[in-house]
LOVEX-219250 format. One record per atom (N, C-alpha, C): residue number from 1; residue in one letter; atom name; z, x negated, y negated. Coordinates in steps of 0.001 Angstrom, whole numbers. Each point is the difference from the previous one (the first is absolute). Example, Ala and Ser with C-alpha at 12.3 -4.5 7.8 and 13.67 -1.06 7.14 Angstrom:
% residues 2
1,a,N,7800,-13190,5690 .
1,a,CA,0,890,-1190 .
1,a,C,0,-900,-1200 .
2,s,N,-720,350,-1050 .
2,s,CA,60,-820,-1190 .
2,s,C,730,770,-1090 .
//
This chain:
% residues 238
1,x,N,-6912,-24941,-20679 .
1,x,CA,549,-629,-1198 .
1,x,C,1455,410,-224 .
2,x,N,93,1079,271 .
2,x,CA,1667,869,-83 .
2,x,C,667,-712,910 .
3,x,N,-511,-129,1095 .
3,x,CA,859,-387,864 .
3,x,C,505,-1911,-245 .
4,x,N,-825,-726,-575 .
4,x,CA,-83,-1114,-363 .
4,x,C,1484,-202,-1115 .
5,x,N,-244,1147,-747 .
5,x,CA,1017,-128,-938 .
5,x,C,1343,122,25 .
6,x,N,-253,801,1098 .
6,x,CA,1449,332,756 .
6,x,C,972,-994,643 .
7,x,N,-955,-1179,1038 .
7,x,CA,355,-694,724 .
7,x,C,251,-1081,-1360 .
8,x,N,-533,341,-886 .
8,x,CA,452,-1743,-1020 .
8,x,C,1015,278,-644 .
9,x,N,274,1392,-184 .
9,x,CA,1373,662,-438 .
9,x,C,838,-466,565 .
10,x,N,260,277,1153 .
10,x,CA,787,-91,977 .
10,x,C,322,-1318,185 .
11,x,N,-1025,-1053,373 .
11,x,CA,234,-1207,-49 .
11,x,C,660,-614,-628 .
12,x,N,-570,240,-1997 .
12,x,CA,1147,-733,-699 .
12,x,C,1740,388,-250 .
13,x,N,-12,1839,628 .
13,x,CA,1390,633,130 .
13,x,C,828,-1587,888 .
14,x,N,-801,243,1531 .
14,x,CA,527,-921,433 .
14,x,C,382,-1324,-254 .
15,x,N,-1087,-911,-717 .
15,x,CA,373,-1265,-180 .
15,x,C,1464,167,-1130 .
16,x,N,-305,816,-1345 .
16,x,CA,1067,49,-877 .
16,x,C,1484,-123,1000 .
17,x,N,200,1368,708 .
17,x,CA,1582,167,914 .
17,x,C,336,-1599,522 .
18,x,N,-1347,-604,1028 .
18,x,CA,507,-984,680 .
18,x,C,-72,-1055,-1058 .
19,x,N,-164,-566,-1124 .
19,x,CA,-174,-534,-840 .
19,x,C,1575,-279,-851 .
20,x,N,254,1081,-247 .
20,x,CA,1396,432,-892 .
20,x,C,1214,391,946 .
21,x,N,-605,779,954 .
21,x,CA,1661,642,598 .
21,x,C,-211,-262,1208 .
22,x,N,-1327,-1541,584 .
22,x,CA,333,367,1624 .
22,x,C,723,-1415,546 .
23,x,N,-10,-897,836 .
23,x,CA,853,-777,289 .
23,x,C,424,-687,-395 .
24,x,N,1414,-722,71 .
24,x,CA,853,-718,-906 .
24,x,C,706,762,-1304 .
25,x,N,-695,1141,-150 .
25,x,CA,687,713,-1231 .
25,x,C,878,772,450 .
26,x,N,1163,-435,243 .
26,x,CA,1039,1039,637 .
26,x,C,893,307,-940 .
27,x,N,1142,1042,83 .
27,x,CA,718,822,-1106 .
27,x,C,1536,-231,691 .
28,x,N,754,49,-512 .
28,x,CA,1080,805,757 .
28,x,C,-6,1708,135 .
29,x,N,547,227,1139 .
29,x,CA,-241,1622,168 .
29,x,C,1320,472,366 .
30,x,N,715,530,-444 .
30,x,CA,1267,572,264 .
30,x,C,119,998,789 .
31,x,N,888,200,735 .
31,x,CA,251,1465,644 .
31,x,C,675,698,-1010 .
32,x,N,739,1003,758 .
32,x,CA,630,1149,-936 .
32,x,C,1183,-361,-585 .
33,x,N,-293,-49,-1937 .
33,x,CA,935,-816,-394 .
33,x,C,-406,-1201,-164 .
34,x,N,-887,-481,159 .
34,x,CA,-472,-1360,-580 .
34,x,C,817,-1132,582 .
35,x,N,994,152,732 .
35,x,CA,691,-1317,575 .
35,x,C,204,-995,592 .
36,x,N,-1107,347,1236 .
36,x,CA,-531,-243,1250 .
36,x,C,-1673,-790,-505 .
37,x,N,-361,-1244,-226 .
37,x,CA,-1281,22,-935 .
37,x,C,-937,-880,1232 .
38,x,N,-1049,290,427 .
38,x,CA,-1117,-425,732 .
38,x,C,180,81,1661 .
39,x,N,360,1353,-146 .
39,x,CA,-185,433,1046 .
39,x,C,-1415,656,593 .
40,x,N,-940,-560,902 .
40,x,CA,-1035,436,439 .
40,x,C,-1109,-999,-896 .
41,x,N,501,-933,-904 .
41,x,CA,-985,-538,-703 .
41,x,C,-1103,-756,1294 .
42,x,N,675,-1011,603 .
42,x,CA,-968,-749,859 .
42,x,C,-925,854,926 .
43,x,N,86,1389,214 .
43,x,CA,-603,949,408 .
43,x,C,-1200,627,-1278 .
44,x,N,362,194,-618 .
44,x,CA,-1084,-189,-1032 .
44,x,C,-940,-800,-843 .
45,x,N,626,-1268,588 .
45,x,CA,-641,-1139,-621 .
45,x,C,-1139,191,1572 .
46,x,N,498,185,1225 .
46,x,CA,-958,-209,1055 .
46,x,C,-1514,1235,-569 .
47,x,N,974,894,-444 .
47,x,CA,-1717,1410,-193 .
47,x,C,-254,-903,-1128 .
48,x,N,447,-408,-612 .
48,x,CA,-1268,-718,-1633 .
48,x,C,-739,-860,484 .
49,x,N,492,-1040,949 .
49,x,CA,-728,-899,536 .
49,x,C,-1569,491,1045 .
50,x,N,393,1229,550 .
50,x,CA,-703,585,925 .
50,x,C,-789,291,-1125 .
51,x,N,-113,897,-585 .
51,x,CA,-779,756,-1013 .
51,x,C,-755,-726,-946 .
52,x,N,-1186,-954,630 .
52,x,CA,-571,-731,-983 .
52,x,C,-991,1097,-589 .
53,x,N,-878,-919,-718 .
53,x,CA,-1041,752,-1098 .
53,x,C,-866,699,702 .
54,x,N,-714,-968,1447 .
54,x,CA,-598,932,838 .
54,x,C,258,1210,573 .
55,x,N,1740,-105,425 .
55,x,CA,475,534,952 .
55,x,C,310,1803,-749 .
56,x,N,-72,-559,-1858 .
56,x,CA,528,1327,-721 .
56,x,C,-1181,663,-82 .
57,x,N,-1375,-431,-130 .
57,x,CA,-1122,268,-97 .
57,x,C,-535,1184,927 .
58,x,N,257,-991,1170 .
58,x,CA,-149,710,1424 .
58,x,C,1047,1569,7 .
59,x,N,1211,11,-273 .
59,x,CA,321,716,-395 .
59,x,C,-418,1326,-583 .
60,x,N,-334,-419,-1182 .
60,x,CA,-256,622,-1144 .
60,x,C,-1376,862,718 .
61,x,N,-1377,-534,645 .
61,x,CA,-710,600,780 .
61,x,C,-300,431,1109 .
62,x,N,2079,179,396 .
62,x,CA,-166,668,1334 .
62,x,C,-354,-451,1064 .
63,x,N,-126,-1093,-102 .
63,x,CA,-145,-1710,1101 .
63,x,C,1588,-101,451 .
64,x,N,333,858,1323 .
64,x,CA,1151,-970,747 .
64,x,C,97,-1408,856 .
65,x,N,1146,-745,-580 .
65,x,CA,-114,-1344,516 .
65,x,C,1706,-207,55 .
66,x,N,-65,-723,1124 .
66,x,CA,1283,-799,582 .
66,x,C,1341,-198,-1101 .
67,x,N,-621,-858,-845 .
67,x,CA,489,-192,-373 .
67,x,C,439,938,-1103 .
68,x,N,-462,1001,-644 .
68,x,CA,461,1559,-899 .
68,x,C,1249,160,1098 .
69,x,N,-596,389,1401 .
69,x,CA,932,319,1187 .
69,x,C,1295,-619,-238 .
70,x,N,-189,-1438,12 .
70,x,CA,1459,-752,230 .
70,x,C,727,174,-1428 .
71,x,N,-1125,26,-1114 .
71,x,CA,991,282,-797 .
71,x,C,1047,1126,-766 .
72,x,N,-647,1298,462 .
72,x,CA,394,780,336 .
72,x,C,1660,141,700 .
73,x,N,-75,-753,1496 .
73,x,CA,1181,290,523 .
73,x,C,1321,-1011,-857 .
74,x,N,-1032,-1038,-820 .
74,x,CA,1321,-953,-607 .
74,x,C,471,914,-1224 .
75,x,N,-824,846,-381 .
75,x,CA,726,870,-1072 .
75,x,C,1029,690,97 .
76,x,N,-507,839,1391 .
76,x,CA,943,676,638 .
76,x,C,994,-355,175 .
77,x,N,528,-1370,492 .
77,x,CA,846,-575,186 .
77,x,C,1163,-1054,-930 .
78,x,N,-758,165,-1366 .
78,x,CA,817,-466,-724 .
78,x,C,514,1019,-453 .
79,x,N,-549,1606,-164 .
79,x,CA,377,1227,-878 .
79,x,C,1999,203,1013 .
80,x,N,-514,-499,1278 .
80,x,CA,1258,250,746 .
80,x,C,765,-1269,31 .
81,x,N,-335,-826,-472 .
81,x,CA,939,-908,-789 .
81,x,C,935,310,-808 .
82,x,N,-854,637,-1112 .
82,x,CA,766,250,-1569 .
82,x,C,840,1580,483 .
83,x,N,-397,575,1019 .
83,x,CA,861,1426,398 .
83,x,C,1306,-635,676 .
84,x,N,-20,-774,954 .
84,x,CA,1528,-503,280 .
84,x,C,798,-849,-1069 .
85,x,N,-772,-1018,-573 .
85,x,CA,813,-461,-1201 .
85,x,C,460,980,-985 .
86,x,N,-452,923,-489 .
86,x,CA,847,1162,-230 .
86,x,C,762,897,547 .
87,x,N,151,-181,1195 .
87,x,CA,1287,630,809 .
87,x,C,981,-541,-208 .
88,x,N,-124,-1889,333 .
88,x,CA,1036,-319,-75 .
88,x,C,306,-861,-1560 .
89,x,N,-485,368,-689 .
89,x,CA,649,-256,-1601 .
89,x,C,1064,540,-329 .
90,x,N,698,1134,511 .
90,x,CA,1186,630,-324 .
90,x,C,1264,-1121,675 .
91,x,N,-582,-650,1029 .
91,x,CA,977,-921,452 .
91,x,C,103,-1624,-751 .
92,x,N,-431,157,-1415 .
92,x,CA,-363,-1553,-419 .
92,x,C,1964,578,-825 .
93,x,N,-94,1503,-53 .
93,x,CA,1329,124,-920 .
93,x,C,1290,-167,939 .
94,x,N,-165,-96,976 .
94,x,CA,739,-170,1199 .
94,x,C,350,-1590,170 .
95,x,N,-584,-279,-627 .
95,x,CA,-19,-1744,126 .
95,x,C,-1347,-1110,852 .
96,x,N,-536,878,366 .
96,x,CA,-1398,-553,1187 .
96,x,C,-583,-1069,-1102 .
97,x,N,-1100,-575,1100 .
97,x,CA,-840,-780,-1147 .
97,x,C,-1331,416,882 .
98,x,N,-880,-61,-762 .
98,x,CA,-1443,-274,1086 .
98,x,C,-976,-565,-466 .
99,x,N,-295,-782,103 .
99,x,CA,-1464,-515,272 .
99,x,C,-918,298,371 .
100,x,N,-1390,285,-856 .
100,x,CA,-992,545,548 .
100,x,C,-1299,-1304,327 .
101,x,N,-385,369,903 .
101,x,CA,-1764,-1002,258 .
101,x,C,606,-1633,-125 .
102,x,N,754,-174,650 .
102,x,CA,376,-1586,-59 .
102,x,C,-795,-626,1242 .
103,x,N,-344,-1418,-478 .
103,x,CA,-1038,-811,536 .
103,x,C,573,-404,1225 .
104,x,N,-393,-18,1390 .
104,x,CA,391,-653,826 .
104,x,C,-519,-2461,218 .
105,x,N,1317,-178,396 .
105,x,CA,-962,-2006,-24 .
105,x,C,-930,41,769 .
106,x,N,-826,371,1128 .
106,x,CA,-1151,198,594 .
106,x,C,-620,1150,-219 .
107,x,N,-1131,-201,573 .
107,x,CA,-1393,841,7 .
107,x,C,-143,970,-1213 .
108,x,N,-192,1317,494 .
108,x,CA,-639,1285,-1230 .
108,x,C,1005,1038,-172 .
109,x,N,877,83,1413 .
109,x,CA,788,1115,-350 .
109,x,C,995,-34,-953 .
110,x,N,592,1161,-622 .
110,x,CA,1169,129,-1180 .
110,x,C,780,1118,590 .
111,x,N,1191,-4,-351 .
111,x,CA,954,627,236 .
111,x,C,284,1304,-1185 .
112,x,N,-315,1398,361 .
112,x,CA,-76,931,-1126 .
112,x,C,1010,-245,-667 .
113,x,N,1081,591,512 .
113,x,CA,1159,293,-952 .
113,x,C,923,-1125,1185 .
114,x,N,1024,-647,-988 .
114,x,CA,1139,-713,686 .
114,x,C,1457,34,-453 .
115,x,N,809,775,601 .
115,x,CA,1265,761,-548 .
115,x,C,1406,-697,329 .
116,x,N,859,-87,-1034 .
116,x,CA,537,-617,440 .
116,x,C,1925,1315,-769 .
117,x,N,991,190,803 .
117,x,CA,537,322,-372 .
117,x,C,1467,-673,-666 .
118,x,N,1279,613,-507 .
118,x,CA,375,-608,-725 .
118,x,C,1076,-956,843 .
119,x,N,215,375,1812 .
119,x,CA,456,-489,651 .
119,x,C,-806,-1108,500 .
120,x,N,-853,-186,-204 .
120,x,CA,-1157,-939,928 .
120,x,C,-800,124,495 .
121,x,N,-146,1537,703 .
121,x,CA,-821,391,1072 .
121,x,C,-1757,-581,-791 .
122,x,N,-716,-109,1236 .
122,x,CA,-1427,-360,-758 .
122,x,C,-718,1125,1154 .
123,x,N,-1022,690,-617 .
123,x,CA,-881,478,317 .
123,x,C,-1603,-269,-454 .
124,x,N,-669,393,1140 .
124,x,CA,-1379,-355,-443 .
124,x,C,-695,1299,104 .
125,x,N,-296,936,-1107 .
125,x,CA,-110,1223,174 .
125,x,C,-2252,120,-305 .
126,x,N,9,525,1160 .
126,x,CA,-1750,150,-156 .
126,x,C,-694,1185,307 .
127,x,N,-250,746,-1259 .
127,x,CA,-629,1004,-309 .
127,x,C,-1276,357,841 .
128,x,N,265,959,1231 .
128,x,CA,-1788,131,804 .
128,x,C,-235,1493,-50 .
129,x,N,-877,450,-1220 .
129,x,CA,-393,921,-291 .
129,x,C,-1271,668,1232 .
130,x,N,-50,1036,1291 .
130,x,CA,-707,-626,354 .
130,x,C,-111,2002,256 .
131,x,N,-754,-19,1004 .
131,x,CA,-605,1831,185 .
131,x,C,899,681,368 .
132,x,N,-187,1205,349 .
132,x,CA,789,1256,686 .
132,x,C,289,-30,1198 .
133,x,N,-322,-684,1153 .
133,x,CA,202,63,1309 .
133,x,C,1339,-681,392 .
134,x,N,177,559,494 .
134,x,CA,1587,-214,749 .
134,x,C,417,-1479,928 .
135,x,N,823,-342,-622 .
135,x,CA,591,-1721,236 .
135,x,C,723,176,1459 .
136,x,N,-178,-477,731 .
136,x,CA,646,-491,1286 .
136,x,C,495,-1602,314 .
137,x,N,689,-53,1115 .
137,x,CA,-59,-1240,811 .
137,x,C,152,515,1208 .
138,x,N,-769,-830,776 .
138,x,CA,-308,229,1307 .
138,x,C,-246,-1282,456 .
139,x,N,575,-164,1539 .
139,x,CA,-109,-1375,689 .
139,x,C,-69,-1336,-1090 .
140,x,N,910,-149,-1090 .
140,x,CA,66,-1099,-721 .
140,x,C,-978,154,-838 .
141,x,N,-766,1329,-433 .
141,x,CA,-1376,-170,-491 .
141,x,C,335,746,-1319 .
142,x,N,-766,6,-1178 .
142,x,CA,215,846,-992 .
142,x,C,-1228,768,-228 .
143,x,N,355,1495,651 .
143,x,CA,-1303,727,-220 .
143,x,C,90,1259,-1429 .
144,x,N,-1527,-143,-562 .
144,x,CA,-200,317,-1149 .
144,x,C,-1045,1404,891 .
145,x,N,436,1181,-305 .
145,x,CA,-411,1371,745 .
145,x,C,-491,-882,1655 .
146,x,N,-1532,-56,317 .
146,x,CA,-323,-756,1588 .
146,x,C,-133,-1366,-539 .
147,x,N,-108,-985,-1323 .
147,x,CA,-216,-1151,50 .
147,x,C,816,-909,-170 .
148,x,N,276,-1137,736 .
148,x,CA,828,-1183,87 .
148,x,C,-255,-614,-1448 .
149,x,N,1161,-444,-641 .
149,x,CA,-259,-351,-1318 .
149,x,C,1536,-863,235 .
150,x,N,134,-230,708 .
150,x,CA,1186,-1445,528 .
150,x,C,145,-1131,-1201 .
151,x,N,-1615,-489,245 .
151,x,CA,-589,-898,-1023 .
151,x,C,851,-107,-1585 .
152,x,N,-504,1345,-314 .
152,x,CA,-127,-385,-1378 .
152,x,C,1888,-124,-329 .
153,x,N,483,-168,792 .
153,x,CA,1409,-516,-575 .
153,x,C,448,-1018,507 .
154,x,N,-1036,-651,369 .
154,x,CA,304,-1474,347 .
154,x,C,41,-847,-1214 .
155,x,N,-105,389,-1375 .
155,x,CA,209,-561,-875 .
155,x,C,1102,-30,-908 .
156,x,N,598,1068,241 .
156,x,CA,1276,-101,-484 .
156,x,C,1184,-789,1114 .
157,x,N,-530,-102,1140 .
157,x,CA,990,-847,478 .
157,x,C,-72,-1251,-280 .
158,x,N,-1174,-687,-228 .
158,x,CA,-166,-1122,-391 .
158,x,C,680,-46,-1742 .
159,x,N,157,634,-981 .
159,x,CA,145,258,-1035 .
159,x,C,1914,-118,70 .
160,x,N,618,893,927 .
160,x,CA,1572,-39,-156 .
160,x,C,357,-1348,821 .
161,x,N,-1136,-746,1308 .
161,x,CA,637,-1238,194 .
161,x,C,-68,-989,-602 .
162,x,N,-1297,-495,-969 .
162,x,CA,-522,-507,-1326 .
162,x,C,1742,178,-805 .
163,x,N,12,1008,-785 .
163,x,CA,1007,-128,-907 .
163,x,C,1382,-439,228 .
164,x,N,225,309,1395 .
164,x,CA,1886,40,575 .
164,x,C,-100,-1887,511 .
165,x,N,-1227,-454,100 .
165,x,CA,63,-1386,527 .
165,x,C,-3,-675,-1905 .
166,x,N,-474,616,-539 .
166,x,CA,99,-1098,-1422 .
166,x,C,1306,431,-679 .
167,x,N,458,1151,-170 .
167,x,CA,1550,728,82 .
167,x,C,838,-327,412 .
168,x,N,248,-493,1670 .
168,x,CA,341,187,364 .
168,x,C,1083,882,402 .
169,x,N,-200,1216,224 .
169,x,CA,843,1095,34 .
169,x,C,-691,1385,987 .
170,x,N,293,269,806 .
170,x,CA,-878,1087,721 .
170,x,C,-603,1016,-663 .
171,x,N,-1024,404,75 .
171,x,CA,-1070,840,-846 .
171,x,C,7,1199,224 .
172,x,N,278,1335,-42 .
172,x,CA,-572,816,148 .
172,x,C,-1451,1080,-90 .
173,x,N,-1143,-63,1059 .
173,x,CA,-559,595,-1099 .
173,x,C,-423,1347,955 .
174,x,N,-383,1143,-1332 .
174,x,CA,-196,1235,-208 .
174,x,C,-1414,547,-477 .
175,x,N,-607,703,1033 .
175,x,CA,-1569,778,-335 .
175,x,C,601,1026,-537 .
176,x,N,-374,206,-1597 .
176,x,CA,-11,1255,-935 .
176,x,C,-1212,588,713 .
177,x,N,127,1264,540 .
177,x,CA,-1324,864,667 .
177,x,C,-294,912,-1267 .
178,x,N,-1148,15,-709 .
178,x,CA,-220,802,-745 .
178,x,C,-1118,1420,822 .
179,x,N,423,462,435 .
179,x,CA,-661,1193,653 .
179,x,C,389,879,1239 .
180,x,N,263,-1314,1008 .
180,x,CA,-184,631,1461 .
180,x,C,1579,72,1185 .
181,x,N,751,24,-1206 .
181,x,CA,1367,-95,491 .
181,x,C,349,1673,-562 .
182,x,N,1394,930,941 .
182,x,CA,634,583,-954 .
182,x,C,1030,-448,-285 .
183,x,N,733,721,-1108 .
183,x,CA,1115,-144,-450 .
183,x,C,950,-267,1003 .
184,x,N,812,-1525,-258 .
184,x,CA,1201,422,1077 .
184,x,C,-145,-828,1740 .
185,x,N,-1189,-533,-236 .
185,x,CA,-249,-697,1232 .
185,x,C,-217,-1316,-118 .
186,x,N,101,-852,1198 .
186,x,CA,-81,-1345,131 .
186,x,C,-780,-375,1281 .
187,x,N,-605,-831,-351 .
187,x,CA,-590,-764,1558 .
187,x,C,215,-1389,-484 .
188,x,N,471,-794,1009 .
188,x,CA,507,-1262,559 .
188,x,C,-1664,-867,694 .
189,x,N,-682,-1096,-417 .
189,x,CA,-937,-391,562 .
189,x,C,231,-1653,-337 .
190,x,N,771,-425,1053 .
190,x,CA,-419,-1778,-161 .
190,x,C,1152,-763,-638 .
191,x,N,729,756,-530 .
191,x,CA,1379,-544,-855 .
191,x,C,-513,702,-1338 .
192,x,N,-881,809,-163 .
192,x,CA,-578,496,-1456 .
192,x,C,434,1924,-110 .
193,x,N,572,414,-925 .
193,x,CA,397,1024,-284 .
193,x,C,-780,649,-863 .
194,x,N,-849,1137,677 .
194,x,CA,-1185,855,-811 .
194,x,C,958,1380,-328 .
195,x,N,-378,435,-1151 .
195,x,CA,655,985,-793 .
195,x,C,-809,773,-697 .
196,x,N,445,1161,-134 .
196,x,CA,-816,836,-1725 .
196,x,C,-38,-642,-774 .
197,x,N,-942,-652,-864 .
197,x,CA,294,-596,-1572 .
197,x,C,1096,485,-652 .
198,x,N,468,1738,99 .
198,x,CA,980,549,-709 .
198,x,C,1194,-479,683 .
199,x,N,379,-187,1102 .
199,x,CA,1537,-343,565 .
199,x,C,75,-1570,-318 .
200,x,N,-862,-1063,-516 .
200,x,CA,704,-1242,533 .
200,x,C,781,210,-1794 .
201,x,N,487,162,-745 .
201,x,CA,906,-514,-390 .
201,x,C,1617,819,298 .
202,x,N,-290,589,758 .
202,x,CA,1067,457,1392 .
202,x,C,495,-1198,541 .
203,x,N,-904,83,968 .
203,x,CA,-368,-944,732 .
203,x,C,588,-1821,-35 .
204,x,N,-606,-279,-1537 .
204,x,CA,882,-1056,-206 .
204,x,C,1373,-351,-244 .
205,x,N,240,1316,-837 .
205,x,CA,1654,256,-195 .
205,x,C,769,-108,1158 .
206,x,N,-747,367,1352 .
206,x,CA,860,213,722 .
206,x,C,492,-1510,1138 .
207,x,N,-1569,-655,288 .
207,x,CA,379,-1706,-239 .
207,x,C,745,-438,-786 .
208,x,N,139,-67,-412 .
208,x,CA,1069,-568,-1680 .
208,x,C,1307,13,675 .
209,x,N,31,1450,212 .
209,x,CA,1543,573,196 .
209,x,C,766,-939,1756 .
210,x,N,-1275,-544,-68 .
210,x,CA,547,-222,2126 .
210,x,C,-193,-2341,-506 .
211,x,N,-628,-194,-1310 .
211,x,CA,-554,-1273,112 .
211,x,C,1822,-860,-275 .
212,x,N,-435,-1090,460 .
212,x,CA,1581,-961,363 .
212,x,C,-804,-1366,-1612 .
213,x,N,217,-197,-821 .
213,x,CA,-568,-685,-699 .
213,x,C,466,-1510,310 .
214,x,N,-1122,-1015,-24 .
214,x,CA,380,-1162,-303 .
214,x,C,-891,-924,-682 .
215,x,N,-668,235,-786 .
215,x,CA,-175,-1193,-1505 .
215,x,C,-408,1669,-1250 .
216,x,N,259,-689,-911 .
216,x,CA,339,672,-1138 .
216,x,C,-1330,854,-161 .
217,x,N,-433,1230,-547 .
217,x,CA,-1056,1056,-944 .
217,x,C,-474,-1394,-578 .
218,x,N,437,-75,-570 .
218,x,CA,-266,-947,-1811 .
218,x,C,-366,-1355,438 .
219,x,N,-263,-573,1219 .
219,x,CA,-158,-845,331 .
219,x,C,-1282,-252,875 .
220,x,N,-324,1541,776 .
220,x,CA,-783,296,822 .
220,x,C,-1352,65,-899 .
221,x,N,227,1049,-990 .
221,x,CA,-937,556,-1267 .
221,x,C,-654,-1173,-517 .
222,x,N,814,-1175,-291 .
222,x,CA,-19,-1341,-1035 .
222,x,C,-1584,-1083,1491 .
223,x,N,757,-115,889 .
223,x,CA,-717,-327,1141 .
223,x,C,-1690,851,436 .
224,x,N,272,941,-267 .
224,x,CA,-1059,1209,322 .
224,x,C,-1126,-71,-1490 .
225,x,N,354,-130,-751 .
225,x,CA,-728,-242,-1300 .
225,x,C,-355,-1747,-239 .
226,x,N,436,-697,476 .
226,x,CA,-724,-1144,108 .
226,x,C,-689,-430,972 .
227,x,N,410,552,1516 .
227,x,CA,-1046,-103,732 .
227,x,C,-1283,859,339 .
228,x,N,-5,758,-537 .
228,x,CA,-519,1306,178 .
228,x,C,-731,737,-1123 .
229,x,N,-923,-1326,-751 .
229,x,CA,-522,1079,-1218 .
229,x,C,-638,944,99 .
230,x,N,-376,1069,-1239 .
230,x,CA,-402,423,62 .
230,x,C,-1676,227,388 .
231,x,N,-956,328,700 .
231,x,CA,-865,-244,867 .
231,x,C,-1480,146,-1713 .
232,x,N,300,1314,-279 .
232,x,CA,-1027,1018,-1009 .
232,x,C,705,-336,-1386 .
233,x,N,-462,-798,-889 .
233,x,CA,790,692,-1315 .
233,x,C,1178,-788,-328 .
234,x,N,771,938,-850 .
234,x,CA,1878,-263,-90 .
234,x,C,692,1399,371 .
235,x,N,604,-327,1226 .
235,x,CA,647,1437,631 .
235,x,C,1343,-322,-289 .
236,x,N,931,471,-604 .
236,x,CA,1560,-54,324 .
236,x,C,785,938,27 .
237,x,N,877,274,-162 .
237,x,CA,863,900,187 .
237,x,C,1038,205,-1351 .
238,x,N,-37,410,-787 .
238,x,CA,1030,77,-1068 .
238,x,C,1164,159,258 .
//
């Protein structure tokens, strides 16, 4: 009977969350400083979606399932969202702009953050919060400690050629490494520049300083916000 009561506890915990705060109910979420707003949202909209009534249930009694699993790593991955958008908020006083979670015109993917500086430069900056093991390249390959993980940045290339073809303007884009980089280093994989989360607003400054501009900030931004809504929510940039 105890145990009965428990599981109906639990149950209606769950239905209430997914009911009130689980999909479609998105927030703006600011980084540090509030400036930077929905960064990591579409990553959290993916764990609400994961996390149905069953799935919190199961949960709740110590039932692992896939999908807890997957949603799990989307948490993870928006928390390292909102950690680089607060790195580079000190550069919105610099003149930057960024865009967070903007919608790509095909399929599912979104573009985390999309930066644009006061010369022109555009970056497509994507936060991969990922373990402790040590980043390589080897034979064209991107190894994650012994595993090939090449893959998973095949999406940001599709993401900086997506934007620089509706832009038209060459794209840069940049893996914020939240973990498995040190300070001070770079690896080169594919035309894609992986970094410490802490160095890329280095990093970008220092593109900036080498970029040859030709169509206007204020023009790029204006273009980038109409083609490119926001994916989760209302994300903008103040």
């Amino acid at each position: 009977m105890k145990g009965t009561a428990v599981l109906l506890v639990a149950g209606v915990a769950a239905y209430w969350w997914w009911r009130y705060r689980g999909p479609g109910r998105t927030s703006s979420i600011p980084g540090r400083g509030g400036r930077i707003t929905g960064a990591g949202a579409s990553a959290d909209a993916h764990a609400r979606e994961l996390r149905t009534p069953l799935v919190r249930l199961a949960t709740a009694v110590g039932i692992r399932t896939r999908a807890e699993a997957r949603a799990k790593r989307f948490k993870i991955g928006a928390v390292g969202e909102r950690y680089v958008a607060g790195l580079l908020e000190p550069m919105i006083g610099e003149g930057w702009v960024f865009l967070a979670d903007r919608r790509l015109p095909r399929g599912k993917a979104n573009v985390d953050l999309l930066g644009f500086s006061p010369r022109g430069l555009v970056v497509v900056v994507d936060p991969k919060k990922w373990g402790g093991s040590r980043l390589t390249v080897r034979n064209n390959r991107l190894m994650h400690g012994s595993k090939d993980v090449s893959a998973r940045l095949g999406g940001m290339d599709y993401e900086a050629r997506t934007v620089s073809s509706l832009l038209r303007v060459p794209v840069v884009p940049v893996a914020a490494m939240v973990g498995p980089m040190k300070p001070g280093t770079m690896l080169r994989f594919r035309g894609i520049r992986l970094v410490p989360a802490e160095d890329v607003p280095e990093l970008l400054r220092a593109l900036d300083r080498k970029h040859r501009p030709t169509i206007p900030a204020a023009q790029l931004i204006d273009a980038a916000r109409r083609l490119l809504p926001p994916k989760t929510g209302r994300k903008t940039v103040r």
